[in-house]
Every structure is written in C-alpha cells, then in structure tokens.
C-alpha positions in Angstrom: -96.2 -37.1 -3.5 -98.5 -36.4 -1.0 -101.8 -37.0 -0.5 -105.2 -34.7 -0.3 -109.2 -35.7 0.1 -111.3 -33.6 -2.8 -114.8 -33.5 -3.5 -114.4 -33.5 -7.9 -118.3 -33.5 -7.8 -121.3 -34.0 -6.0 -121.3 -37.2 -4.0 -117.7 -37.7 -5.2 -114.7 -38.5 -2.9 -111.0 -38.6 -4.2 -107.3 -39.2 -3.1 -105.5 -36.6 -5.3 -101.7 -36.2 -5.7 -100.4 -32.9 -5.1 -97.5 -30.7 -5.2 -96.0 -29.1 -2.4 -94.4 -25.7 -2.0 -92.2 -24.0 0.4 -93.6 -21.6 3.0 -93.0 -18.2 1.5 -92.7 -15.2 4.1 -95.3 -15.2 6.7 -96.5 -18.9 6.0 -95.2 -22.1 7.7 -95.3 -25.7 6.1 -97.3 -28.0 7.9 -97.5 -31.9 8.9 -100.7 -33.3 9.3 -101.3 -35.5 12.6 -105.1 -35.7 13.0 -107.8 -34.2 10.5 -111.0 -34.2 11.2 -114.7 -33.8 8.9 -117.7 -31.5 9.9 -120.7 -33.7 8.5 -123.4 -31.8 8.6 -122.1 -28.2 6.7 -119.6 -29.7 4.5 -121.9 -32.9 3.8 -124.6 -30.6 2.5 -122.2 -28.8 0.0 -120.5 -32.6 -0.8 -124.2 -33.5 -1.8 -125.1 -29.9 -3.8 -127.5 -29.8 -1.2 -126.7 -26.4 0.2 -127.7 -22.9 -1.1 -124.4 -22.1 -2.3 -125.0 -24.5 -5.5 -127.5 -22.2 -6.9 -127.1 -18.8 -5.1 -124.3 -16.5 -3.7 -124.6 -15.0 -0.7 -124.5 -11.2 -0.5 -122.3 -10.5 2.8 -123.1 -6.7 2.2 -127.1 -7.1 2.9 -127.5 -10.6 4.2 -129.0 -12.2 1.0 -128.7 -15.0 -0.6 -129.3 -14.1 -4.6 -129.5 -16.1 -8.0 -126.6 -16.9 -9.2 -125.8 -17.5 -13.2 -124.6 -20.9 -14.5 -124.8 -24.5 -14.0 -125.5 -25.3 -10.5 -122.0 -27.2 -9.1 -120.5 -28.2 -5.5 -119.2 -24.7 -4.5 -118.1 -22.0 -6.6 -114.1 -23.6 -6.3 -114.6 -27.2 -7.5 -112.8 -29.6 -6.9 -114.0 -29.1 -2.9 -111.2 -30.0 -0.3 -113.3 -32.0 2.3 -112.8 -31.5 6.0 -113.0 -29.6 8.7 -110.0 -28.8 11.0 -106.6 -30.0 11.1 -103.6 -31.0 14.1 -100.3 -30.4 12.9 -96.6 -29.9 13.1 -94.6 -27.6 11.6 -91.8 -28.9 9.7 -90.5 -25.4 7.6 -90.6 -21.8 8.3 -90.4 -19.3 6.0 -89.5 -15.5 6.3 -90.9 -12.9 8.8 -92.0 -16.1 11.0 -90.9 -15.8 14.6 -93.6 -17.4 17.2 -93.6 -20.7 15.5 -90.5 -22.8 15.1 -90.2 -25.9 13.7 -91.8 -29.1 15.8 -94.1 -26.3 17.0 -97.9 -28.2 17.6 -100.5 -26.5 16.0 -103.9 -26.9 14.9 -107.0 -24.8 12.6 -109.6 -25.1 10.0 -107.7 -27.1 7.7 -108.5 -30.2 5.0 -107.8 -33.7 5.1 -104.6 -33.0 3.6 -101.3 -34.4 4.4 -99.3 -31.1 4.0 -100.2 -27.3 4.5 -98.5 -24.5 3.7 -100.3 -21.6 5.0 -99.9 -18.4 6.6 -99.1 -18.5 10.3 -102.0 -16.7 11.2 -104.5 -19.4 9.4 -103.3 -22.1 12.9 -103.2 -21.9 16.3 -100.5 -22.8 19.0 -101.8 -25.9 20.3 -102.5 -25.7 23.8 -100.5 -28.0 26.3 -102.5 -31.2 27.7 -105.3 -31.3 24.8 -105.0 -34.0 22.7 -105.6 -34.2 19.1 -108.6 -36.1 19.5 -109.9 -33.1 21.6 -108.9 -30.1 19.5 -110.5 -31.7 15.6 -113.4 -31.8 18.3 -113.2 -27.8 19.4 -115.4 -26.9 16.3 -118.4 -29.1 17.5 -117.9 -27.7 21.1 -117.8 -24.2 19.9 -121.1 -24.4 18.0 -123.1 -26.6 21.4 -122.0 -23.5 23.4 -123.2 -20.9 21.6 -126.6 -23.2 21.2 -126.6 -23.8 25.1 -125.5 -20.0 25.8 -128.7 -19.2 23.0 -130.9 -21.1 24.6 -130.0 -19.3 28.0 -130.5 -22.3 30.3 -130.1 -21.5 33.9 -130.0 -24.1 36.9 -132.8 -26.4 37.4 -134.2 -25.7 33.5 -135.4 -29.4 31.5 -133.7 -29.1 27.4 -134.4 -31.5 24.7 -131.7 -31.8 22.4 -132.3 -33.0 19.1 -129.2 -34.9 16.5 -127.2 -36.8 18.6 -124.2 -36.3 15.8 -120.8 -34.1 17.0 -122.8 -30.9 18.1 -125.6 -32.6 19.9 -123.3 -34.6 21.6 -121.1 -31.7 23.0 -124.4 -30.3 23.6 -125.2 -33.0 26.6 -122.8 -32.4 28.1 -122.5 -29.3 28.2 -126.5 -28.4 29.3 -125.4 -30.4 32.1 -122.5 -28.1 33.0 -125.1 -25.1 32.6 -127.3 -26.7 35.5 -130.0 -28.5 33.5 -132.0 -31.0 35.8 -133.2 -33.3 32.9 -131.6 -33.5 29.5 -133.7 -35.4 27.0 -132.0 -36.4 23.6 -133.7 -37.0 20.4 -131.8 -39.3 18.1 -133.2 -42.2 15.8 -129.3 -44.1 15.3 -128.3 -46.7 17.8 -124.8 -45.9 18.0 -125.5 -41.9 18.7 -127.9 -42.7 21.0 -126.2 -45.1 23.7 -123.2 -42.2 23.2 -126.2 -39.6 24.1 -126.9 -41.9 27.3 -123.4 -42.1 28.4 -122.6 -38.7 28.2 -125.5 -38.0 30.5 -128.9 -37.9 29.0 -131.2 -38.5 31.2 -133.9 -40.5 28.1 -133.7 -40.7 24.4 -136.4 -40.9 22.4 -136.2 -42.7 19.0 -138.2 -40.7 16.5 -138.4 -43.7 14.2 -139.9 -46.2 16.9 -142.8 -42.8 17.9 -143.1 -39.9 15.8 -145.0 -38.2 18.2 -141.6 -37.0 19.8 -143.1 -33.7 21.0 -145.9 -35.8 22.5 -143.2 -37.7 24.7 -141.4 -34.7 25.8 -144.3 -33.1 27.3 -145.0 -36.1 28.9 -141.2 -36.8 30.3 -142.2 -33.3 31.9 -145.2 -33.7 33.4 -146.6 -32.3 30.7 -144.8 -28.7 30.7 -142.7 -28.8 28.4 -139.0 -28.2 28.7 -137.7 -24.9 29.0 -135.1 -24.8 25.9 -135.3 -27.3 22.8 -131.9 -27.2 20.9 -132.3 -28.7 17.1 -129.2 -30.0 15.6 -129.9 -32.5 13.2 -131.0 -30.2 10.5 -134.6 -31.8 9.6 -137.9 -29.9 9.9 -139.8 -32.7 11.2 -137.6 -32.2 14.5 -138.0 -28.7 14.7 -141.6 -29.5 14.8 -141.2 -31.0 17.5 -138.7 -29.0 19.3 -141.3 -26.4 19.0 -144.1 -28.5 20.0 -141.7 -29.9 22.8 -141.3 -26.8 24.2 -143.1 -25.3 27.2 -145.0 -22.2 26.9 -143.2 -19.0 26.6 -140.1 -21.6 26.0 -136.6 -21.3 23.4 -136.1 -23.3 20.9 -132.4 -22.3 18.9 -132.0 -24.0 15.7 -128.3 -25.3 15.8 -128.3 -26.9 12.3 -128.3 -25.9 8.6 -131.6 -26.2 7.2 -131.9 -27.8 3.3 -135.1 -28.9 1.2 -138.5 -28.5 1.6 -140.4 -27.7 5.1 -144.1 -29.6 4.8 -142.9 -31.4 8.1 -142.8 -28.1 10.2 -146.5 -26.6 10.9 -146.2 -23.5 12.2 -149.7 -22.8 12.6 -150.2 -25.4 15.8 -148.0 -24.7 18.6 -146.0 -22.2 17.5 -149.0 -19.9 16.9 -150.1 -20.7 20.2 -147.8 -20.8 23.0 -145.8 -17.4 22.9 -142.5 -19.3 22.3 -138.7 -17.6 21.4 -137.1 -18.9 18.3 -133.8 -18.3 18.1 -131.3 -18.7 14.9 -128.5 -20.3 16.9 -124.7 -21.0 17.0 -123.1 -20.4 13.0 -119.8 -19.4 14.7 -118.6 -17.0 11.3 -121.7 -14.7 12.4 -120.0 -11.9 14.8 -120.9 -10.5 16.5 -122.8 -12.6 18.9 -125.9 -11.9 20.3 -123.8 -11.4 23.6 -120.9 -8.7 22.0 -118.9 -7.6 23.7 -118.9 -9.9 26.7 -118.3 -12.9 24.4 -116.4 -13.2 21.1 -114.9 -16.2 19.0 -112.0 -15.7 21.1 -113.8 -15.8 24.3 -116.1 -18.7 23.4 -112.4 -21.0 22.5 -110.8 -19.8 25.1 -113.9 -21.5 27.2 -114.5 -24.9 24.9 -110.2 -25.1 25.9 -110.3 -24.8 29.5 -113.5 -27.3 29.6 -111.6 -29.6 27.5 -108.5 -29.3 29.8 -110.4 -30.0 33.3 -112.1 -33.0 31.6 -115.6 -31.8 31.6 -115.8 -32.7 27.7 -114.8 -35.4 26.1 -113.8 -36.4 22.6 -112.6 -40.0 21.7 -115.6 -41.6 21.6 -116.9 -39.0 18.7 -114.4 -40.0 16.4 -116.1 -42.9 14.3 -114.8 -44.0 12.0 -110.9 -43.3 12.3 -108.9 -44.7 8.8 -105.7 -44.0 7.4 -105.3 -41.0 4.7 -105.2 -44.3 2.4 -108.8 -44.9 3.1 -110.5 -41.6 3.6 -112.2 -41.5 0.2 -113.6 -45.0 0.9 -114.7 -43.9 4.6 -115.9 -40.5 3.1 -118.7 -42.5 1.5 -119.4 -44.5 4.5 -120.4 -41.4 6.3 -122.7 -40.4 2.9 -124.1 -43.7 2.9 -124.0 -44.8 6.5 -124.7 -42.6 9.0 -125.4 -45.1 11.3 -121.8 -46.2 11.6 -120.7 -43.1 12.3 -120.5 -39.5 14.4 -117.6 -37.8 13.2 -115.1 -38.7 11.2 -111.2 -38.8 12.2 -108.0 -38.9 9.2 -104.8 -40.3 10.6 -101.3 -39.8 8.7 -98.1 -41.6 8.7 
C-alpha cells in the first residue's frame, strides 16, 4: 500500500498506509516524483504554534476569533505534512482532456506517494524546470512579493533577515531588482555560507552580536539600508530590521509571527524615524497591493521564466533529501535541527 507523511499530533511525524482510489470525473491519479516541505507555515501548525490551534479565522471580516474546544494541530487532525508536490499522471478519469497519462505536473500537494485530485488542483509542468526547481516556486513566489513590497529600485542597500527557503530566494532576487549591497542576517552556519554564495554581500550572525541593527547602520555608513525584509519569523529581528532601516525606510515582514513580542520595542526607532511597515508576501491574500498589474498568475508566470534563464537556483536548498521511507525520521530533524537543514526534499521510488 502506499505510503503518506501525517502529522497525528503536535510534534508528531508518521508513515501511514493508505488506500487509493481511482480518479473519478474531472480528477487525475497522480505519481509522486519530488515533494517538498514549507518549514516555517506548516512547522508552526506541526508544533500547535500557530493561531489556528485556538482560534478560527473569519474570512468574511478578517478576524481571527475564539474558537470552542480543546486546542489541537488544525481543525483536520491527522495533518498531511508538506508543501508542494512533482508528479506524473498515471490514470485519467472522465471529462479529463488536457492531461493524458505520463503528463508532468506539479501543485500544493503532501508528501504522499499517490494523489488523486481534480485536474484543476496541478499544473502542467513547464518544459526545462526541473523538479528541484518547481517544489522550490513556493519560496520564490513569496521573496518576490517581499522584494516587489519592499519596492527596491537600482542602487537601494536591503538587509534580509532568515536565511531559510524564502530568504534565500530573496538574495538573489534583490540582486536581480538592482540592489547595490545586500546584507543577510542569519545565525546557522550552513544558511549563511548559502546566503554568501548566492550573493550577499556580509552576513551578520545575530548570536556572535546582538546588536544586528547596530552593524547594519554601520555596513552603511551609518544610513541605514533602504528596505529591511524579515523572514525568519522572530521579533528580536524585526527589531532590528526596523532599527536597521534608514529613515523614512521599508521594512516588509515576510514571515508568520507566533508568541510573545517583549523583543520588538516599538517605542525607539520606530517612533522616531518616519519608517513604512509593510505586511508582506502571504501569497493566498489577493489581491495584491499591485492589482491588477500583478496577480498569482502573473507573479508564477515571473518566478518560471527566472527559474528557466537561470537567474534562480534551487538544488542547493534542498537539505536534507531522504527517501519516502525516512521522511518521518528527517521530519524531526528539521523540528530538532534546524541547523542541518533549509528545506526539506521527499524522493519516491
């Protein structure tokens, strides 16, 4: 029987048996190649660390209200883990005509072995992008909307903080946008020599000087660089993104926020220097700031055509890469060890 990766409860990976069905009319069946995890949104629900394990969320007003009962993973536990999914499709069923079988395809999919979804849930995958590179189009999409948000033009300085998946694409991608010095902020060994080889110009290791805001504005002579994109998720480094940041400059907040804030003082710098904070790059909230010129379509469309004319790169994100044998095993690696790993990759056989 095939297998699938479930969250059963918080902090809780496991291989489950499962039984498969044949696509019924409009849905194909589907052979996983390459899955891949996103670990900052679904580690936060993995660890009942998100909202969502206390509250709903009220799409009708934007608000996130008390919700009755005992607080759990997400309100449909077990919890398939990961993120997106490369495929092949192996069956079709009725009133499918654009995707025969052997078809390539890929989509926001969990580390599963088989799918059997509606045709419209996957993509045709595009000719010339690997795998590797499209599990890697989610943290692509969200950097460009960050870089877009923190409208950097030619010649602008950005401090990017979170070397994981997102920060990473973000580099690169500042770069692209005509940034003259890209500064990344990132504590781990292993993200931070990937931050210098994707182009960084210095990273700063928050662990070895706290003072992180203190070493931007001195990498600057003292200005402050014009956008400050936060990925990683922790208050302490949107302090200093903000107190990073030059007067009158953007700072986007990339990642999803959790716990308490004591870290962030927002009656210092931010109180004083007339900055722009923007809430950044969740791709499900349409439409973006820049509707109608840009949509979700527009913004794939781009993260595609970069990834085609090698301008981004994705190989060296995927760490670690394991079998579907061992992805409840390297599931808690990434919960325990961060520093042995950016983004995890699920192979089949």
């Amino acid at each position: 029987m095939p297998l699938a990766l479930l969250a059963t409860g918080m902090r809780q990976p496991e291989l489950r048996e499962y039984d498969d069905r044949p696509p019924g009319p409009g849905e194909v069946l589907i052979r996983s190649v390459l899955s891949a995890e996103k670990h900052g949104t679904d580690l936060l629900f993995y660890r009942g660390e998100s909202p969502f394990t206390h509250k709903t969320f009220d799409g009708e007003h934007g608000l996130f209200m008390p919700r009755e009962g005992e607080a759990r993973i997400t309100p449909d536990a077990p919890m398939p883990l990961g993120n997106m999914t490369v495929g092949v499709v192996t069956e079709v069923g009725p009133e499918v005509a654009d995707l025969p079988v052997g078809t390539r395809v890929y989509g926001y999919l969990p580390i599963r072995e088989t799918h059997t979804v509606s045709a419209r849930a996957v993509r045709l995958a595009p000719e010339g992008l690997t795998a590797e590179m499209l599990v890697c189009l989610d943290p692509a999409l969200v950097a460009l909307l960050g870089v877009r948000e923190g409208r950097l033009q030619l010649g602008d300085t950005v401090a990017i903080f979170g070397m994981g998946a997102i920060g990473l694409m973000a580099v690169g991608l500042a770069r692209l946008a005509g940034a003259a010095q890209v500064i990344a902020v990132e504590p781990l060994p292993l993200r931070a020599e990937l931050a210098r080889r994707r182009g960084a110009d210095l990273v700063l290791d928050p662990r070895a000087d706290p003072d992180v805001g203190l070493r931007i504005r001195e990498a600057t002579g003292m200005a402050g660089v014009d956008a400050a994109l936060e990925t990683s998720g922790s208050h302490a480094a949107l302090h200093h993104a903000i107190r990073g940041a030059c007067y009158g400059g953007a700072i986007v907040t990339v990642a999803w926020y959790h716990g308490g804030a004591a870290a962030l003082e927002l009656g210092e710098e931010w109180h004083f220097n007339r900055q722009t904070l923007v809430s950044g790059a969740r791709l499900e909230s349409v439409p973006y700031r820049d509707h109608p010129r840009w949509d979700p379509d527009r913004v794939e469309r781009t993260v595609i055509d970069l990834f085609a004319r090698g301008q981004l790169a994705a190989d060296d994100l995927l760490q670690p890469r394991v079998p579907i044998s061992e992805a409840a095993e390297a599931y808690r690696l990434v919960d325990e060890h961060p520093e042995r790993c950016v983004k995890l990759a699920v192979e089949y056989r």
